[in-house]
C-alpha positions in Angstrom: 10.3 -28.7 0.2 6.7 -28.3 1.0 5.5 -24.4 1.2 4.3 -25.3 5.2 7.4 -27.1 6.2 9.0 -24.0 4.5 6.8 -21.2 6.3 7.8 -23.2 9.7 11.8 -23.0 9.4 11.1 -19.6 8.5 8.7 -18.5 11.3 11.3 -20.1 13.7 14.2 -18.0 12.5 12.3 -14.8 13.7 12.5 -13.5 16.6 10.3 -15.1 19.4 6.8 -14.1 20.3 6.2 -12.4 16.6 2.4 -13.2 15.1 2.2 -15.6 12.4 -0.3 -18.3 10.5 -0.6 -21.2 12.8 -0.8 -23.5 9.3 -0.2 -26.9 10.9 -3.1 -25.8 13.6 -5.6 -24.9 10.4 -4.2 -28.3 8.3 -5.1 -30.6 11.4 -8.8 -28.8 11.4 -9.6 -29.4 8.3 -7.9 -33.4 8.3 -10.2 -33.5 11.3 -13.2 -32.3 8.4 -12.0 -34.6 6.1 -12.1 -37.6 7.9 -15.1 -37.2 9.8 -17.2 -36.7 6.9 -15.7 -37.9 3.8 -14.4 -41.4 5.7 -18.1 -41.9 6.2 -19.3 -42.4 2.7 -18.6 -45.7 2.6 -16.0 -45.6 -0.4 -17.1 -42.1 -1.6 -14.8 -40.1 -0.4 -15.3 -37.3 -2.7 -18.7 -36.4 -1.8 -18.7 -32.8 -0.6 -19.3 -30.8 2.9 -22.8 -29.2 3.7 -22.3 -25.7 2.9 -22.0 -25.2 6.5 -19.2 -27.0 7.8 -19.9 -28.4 11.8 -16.4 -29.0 12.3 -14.8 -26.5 10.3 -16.2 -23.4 10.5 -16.6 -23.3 14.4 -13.0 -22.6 14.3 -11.4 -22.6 11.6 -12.7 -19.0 10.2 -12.3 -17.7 13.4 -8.7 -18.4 13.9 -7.1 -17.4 10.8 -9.2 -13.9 10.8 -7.8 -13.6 14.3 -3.8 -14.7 13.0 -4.3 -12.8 10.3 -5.4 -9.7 12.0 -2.5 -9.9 14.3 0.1 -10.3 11.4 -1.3 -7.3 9.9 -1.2 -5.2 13.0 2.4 -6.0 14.1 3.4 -5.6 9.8 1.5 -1.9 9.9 3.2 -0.9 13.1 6.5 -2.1 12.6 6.6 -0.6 8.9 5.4 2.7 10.1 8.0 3.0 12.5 11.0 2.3 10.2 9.4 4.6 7.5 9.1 7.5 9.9 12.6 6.7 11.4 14.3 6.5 8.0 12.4 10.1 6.2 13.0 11.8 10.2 15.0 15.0 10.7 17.6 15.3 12.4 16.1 16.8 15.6 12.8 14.5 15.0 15.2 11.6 15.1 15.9 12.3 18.4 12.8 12.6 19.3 11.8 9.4 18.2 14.5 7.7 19.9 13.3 9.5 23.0 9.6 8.1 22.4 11.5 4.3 22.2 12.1 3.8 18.5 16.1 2.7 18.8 18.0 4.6 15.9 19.3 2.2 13.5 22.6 1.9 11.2 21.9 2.5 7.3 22.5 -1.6 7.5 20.5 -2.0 10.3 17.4 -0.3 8.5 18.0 -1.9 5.2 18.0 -5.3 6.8 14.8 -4.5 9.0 13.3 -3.0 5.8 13.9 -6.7 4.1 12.9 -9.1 6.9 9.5 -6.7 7.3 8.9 -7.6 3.6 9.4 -10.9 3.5 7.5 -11.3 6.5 4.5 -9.7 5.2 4.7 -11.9 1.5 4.8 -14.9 2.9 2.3 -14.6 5.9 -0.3 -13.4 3.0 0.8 -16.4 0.9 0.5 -18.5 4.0 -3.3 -17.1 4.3 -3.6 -17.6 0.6 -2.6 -21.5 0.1 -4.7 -22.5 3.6 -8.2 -21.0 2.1 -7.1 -22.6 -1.0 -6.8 -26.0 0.7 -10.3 -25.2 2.2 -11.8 -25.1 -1.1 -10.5 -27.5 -2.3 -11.5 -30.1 0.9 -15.3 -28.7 0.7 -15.9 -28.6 -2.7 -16.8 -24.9 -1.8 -15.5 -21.0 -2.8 -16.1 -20.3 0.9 -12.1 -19.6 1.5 -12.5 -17.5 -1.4 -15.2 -15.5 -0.3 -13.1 -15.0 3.2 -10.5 -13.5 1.1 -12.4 -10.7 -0.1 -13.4 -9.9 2.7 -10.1 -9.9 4.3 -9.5 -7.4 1.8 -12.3 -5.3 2.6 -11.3 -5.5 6.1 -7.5 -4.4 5.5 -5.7 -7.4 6.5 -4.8 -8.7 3.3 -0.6 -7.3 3.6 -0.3 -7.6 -0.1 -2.7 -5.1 -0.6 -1.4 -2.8 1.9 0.6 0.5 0.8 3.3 0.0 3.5 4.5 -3.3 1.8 4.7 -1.2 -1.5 6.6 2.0 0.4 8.9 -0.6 2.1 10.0 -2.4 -1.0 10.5 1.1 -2.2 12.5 1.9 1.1 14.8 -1.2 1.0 15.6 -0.5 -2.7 16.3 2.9 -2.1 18.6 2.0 0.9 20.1 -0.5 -1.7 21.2 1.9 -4.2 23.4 4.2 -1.8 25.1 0.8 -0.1 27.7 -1.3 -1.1 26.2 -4.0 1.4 23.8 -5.4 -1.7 24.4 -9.3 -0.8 23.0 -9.6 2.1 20.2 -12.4 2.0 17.6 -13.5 3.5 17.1 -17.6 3.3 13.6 -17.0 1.1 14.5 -13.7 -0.3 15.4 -13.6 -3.3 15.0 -9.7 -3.7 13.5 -6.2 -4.5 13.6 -4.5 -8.1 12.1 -2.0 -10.2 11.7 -3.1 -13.8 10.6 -1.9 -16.4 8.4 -3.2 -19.8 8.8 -2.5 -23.3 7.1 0.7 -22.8 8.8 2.2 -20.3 5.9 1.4 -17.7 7.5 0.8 -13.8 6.4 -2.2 -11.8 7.9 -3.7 -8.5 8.6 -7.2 -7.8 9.8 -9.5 -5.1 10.8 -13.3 -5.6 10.5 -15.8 -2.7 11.4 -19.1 -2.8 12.3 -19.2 -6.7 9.8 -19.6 -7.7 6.9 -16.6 -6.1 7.0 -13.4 -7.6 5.3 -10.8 -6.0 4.3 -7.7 -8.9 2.6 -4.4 -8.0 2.0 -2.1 -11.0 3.4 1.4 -11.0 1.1 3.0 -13.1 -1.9 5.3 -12.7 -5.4 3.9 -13.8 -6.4 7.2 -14.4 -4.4 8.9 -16.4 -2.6 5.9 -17.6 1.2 7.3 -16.2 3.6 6.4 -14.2 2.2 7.4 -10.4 3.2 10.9 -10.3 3.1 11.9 -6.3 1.6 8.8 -5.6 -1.0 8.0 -3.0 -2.5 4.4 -1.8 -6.1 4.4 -1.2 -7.1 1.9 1.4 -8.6 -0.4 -0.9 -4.5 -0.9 -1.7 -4.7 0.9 -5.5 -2.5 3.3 -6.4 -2.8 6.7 -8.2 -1.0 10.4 -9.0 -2.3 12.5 -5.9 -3.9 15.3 -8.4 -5.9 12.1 -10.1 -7.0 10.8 -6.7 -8.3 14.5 -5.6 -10.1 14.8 -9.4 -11.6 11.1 -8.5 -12.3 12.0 -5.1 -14.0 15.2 -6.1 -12.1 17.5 -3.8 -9.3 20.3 -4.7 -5.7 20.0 -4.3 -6.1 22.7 -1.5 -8.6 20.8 0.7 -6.8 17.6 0.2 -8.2 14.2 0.4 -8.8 14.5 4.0 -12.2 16.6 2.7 -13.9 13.5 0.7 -17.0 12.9 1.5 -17.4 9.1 2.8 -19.3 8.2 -0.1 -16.5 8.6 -2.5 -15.6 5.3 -4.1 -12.4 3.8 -5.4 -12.4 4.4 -9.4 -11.6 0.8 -10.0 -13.1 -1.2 -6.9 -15.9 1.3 -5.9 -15.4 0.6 -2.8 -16.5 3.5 -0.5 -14.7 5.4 2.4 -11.2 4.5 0.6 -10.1 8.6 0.6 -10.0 10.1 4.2 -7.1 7.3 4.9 -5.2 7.5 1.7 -1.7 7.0 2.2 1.2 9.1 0.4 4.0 6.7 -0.6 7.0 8.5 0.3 9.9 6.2 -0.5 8.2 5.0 -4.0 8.1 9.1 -4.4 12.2 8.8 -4.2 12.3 5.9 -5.6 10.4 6.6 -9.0 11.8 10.4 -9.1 15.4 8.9 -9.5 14.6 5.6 -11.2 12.3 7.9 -14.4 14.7 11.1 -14.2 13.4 12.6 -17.6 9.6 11.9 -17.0 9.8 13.1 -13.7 11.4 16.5 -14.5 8.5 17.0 -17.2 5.6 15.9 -14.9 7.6 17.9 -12.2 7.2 21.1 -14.6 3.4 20.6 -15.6 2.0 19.7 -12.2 3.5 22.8 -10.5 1.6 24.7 -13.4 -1.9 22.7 -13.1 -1.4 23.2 -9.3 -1.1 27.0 -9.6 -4.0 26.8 -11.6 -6.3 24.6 -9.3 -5.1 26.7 -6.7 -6.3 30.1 -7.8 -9.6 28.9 -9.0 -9.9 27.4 -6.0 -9.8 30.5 -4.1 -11.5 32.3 -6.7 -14.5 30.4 -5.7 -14.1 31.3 -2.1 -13.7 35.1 -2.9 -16.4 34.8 -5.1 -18.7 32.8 -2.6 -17.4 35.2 1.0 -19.0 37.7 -1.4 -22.0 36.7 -2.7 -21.0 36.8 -6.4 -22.6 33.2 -6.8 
């Protein structure tokens, strides 16, 4: 079965009103390209597009940044409010059932956790296989280009750090249930492997064929994420690594980066201020790499004690006029 035809069963089975990639709306707009331009050549149908497309890029660009955008938003709002639900308090749970957010069954949250993943995958594979089309209709790298800067502008879902805490969440809610069969028609499922080396990484099938991978490991120092934090930019590192990156102390926290400070491996700026901590992948990894955890667990409290008294060191030395 073709991947649209697919993505339409599925978008119907959701609940009504929920964003989504209008893909037969984009196909028709770029037939409509096709036909009026390449029909013309009189037998040369492969000739190419001008750069700028007249009849696609009035509206196609347009509406998928503006699908896309609303995918994202209901993805990021919906997964914040399960996260916070499932690592609230007692009392606080109460208090977010007062503010509207329905308390769920262990079931209930594992299930919401799934369908919230597999919603997110395969609108972003959606996205990914209509710019792909483009390119390949226009001769061009424009849908390309539009992807990077859907990533720049945060509403690319497989970059975003609350698909990697949820797969971490419904995993976590997987281990401590005996309800493990419960499927989802594209879902094949969430796991935490592990290579010849020991190194974590996360991965989701769809359809039997996608696999979805995010790495687990720190490109600084080259570890499992210890503490780990998602910049915006979507990479991951050990929260002491980010502060040492981001030129700020463990005291401050990464709320104090200046808005210069790039991404070590993208450069991209302004990726600090926003970083999110990954709580669930915290659980998930400290009970998943017992023995390394227990060990980085013992040499981060000391290099934290450290940090922290040089840090205010420097203030006592600064409040006095030592330096």
């Amino acid at each position: 079965m073709k991947f649209c035809k697919r993505y339409e069963e599925y978008m119907r089975g959701r609940e009504e009103g929920l964003p989504s990639v209008g893909l037969k709306k984009l196909k028709k707009i770029l037939k409509r390209c096709s036909i009026e331009f390449h029909s013309r050549q009189d037998g040369q149908g492969g000739a190419a597009c001008p750069n700028n497309c007249a009849v696609c890029d009035g509206s196609f660009f347009s509406s998928l940044l503006n699908e896309m955008s609303a995918v994202v938003g209901c993805f990021n709002q919906r997964a914040q409010k399960l996260l916070e639900l499932r690592l609230a308090s007692g009392f606080k749970k109460y208090i977010l059932w007062f503010r509207g957010k329905s308390l769920l069954s262990h079931g209930e949250m594992m299930q919401e956790g799934k369908d919230l993943v597999a919603y997110g995958i395969i609108n972003s594979i959606a996205m990914r296989k209509i710019l792909k089309k483009y390119d390949k209709i226009h001769f061009s790298r424009q849908g390309q280009a539009f992807r990077s800067k859907a990533t720049s502008m945060h509403i690319e879902i497989l970059q975003s750090p609350w698909l990697c805490d949820l797969m971490a969440f419904y995993i976590n809610l997987r281990r401590s249930s005996d309800e493990n069969k419960s499927t989802v028609e594209l879902f094949d499922d969430c796991f935490l492997t592990f290579d010849d080396e020991g190194k974590p990484t996360l991965s989701c099938g769809l359809f039997d064929s996608l696999k979805i991978e995010i790495d687990l490991t720190c490109s600084i120092c080259l570890e499992t994420v210890f503490d780990p934090v998602s910049l915006t930019c979507g990479h991951l590192l050990c929260y002491m690594c980010c502060c040492s990156a981001a030129s700020v102390t463990i005291v401050d926290g990464l709320k104090a980066a200046s808005h210069k400070a790039k991404c070590p491996l993208c450069r991209q700026e302004g990726v600090y201020e926003d970083a999110m901590h990954l709580n669930e992948l915290n659980i998930l990894l400290s009970h998943s790499c017992r023995d390394y955890w227990q060990k980085r667990l013992v040499s981060e409290r000391v290099e934290r004690v450290r940090l922290t008294k040089k840090h205010w060191e420097s203030v006592r030395q600064d409040f006095l006029g030592f330096r």
